[in-house]
N, C-alpha and C positions, 0 to 999 in steps of 0.2 A: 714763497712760503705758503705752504697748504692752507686754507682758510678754516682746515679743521682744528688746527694749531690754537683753538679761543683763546690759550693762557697767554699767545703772543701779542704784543700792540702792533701798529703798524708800521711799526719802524724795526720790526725782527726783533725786537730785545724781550724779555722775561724778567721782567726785577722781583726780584725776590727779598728785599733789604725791609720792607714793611709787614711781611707774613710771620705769624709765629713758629717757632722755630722746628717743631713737629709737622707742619705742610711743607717746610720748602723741597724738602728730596722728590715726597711722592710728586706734589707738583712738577718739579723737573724731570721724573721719568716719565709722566704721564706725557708733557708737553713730546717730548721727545719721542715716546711711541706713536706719535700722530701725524709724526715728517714721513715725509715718503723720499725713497734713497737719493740722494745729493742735495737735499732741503738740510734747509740748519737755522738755529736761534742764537743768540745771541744775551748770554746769562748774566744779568747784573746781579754782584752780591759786595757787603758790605766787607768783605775777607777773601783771601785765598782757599778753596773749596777744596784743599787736599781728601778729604776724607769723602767727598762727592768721585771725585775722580777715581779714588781709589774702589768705590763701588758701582762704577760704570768698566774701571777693568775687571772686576770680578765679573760680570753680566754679560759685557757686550767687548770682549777683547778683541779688537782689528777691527770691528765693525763701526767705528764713531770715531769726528776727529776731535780734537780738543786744544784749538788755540786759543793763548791767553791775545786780548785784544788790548787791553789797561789794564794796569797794574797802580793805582793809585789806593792813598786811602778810602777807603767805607766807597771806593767805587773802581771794583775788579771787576773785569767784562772778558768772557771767554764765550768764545764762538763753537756752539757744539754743533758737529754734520754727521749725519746718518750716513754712513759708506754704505750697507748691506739691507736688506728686508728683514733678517731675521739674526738672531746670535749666530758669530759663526764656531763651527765644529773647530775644538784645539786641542793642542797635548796639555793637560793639566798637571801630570808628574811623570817623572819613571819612578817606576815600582823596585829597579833594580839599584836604585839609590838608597830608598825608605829601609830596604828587605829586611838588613841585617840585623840579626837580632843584638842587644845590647843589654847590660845589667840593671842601666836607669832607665830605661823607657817602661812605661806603664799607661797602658789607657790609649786615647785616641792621638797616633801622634800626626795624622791627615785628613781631612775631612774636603767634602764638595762644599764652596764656599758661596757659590752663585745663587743670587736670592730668587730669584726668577726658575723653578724649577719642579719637575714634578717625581724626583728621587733624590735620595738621600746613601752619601755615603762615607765611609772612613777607614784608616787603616787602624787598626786596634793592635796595641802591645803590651802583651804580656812578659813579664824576665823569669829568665831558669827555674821552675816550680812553681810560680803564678799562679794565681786560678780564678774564674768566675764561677760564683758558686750556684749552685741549681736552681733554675727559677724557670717558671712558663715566660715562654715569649710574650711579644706583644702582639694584636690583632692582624699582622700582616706577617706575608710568608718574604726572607730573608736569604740571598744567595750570599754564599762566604766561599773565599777563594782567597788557601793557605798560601803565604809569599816566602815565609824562611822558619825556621827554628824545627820546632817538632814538640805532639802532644799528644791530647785526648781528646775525647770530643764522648762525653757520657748520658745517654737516651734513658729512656723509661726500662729499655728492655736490651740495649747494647751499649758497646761500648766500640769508637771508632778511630782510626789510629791517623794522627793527622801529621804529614809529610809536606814539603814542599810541591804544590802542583794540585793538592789535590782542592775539587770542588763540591761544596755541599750547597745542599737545601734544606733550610728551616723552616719547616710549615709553621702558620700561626697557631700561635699559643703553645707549642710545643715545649715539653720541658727538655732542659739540657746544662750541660754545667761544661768549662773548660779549664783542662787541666797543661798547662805548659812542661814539657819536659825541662832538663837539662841546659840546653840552648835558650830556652825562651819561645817563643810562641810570636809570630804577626798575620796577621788575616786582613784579605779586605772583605768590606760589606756592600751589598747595594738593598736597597728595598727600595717600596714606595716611600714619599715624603711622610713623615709625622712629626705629632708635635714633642716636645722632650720624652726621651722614653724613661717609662716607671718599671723598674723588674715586680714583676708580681711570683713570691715567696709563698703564699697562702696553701698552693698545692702541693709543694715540692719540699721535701726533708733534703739539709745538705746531705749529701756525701762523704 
C-alpha cells in the first residue's frame, strides 16, 4: 500500500461507517486516486455500496477490481485494486441503436455519464415537427453531428438543411433554433464541460 494512501490505516482497510455521509464517496475516490496499479484498499462500510460501485463503473470501467470481502451487517468489506494508471478508453454506445427516430422521444435520450471529465455530451431528440426555439447559445462553441430523421437548422442570416451525416459548428453565443421535419430529428452534442445550460432568449425573436 502506497504510504500516500493517508486515508488507509495499517491494516489496508478505509472505514468509512463513522464519516458523514456527504465525505464518504469523495473520500473513496480520493483514496483510490493515490494507489498506484496493482495496490488496493480495502473498504469498510456499514451497507452494500451498490450505488459507489455503480459510479466507479461510470469512471473507471475495466480499470479497478471490486471484490466483496464480508458481507455481514453494518460490516461490508470490499477490496478495491487499481488495474490501470489512468480511465481506460471504451465503447460507451452505438449511435446505430439510439438513431432511429421515434414519435415519443423528446429531449436528451443519451448523455456522457462519467463524473470525472472535461466534455460534455448527449444525444438530443426531437419527434416529426419538433422544435427548439431560437435562442443564443451558451458561452462555448458546440459540434453537432445529425444521426437520423431530418430538419432545419435556422441562423441569423440562413437556413441549413439537416440530413443524416451531416456535421455542424455552433460558435458561442450564436443564435439558432431547430426545426424537425417529418421523421423527427436526433443529433449528437460534444462541447466543453458546463454547468446546467440556461437558453438565453433576450436577443433572439422566435421564428
Amino acid at each position: 500500500m502506497t504510504s500516500e494512501a493517508t486515508n488507509v490505516d495499517e491494516t489496508g482497510e478505509l472505514d468509512v461507517r463513522g464519516m458523514r455521509k456527504p465525505d464518504k464517496h469523495p473520500t473513496i475516490f480520493a483514496t483510490y486516486a493515490k494507489l498506484g496499479v496493482g495496490e488496493a484498499f480495502v473498504l469498510v462500510n456499514d451497507h452494500d455500496p451498490k450505488h459507489l460501485h455503480d459510479e466507479f463503473e461510470a469512471d473507471h470501467a475495466g480499470s479497478f477490481g471490486w471484490e466483496y470481502v464480508n458481507r455481514e451487517v453494518r460490516d461490508w468489506r470490499i477490496k478495491i485494486t487499481k488495474l490501470a494508471t489512468t480511465p481506460l478508453p471504451r465503447m460507451l454506445a452505438d449511435t446505430s441503436d439510439l438513431a432511429p427516430a421515434t414519435t415519443d422521444a423528446t429531449g436528451a435520450v443519451w448523455k456522457l455519464e462519467a463524473r470525472e471529465r472535461d466534455l460534455d455530451s448527449n444525444i438530443v431528440a426531437l419527434p416529426p415537427n419538433g422544435t427548439i426555439d431560437t435562442h443564443a447559445g451558451p458561452d462555448l462553441d458546440v459540434l453537432v453531428h445529425v444521426l437520423a430523421g431530418n430538419g432545419n437548422l435556422v441562423t441569423e442570416r440562413s437556413t441549413i438543411d439537416l440530413t443524416p451525416g451531416v456535421l455542424l459548428w455552433l460558435p458561442r453565443r450564436s443564435q439558432r433554433a431547430f426545426l424537425a421535419g417529418d421523421s423527427g430529428l436526433r443529433y449528437l452534442t460534444v462541447h466543453q464541460r458546463r454547468q446546467a445550460l440556461v437558453l438565453d432568449t433576450s436577443r433572439a425573436k422566435a421564428r
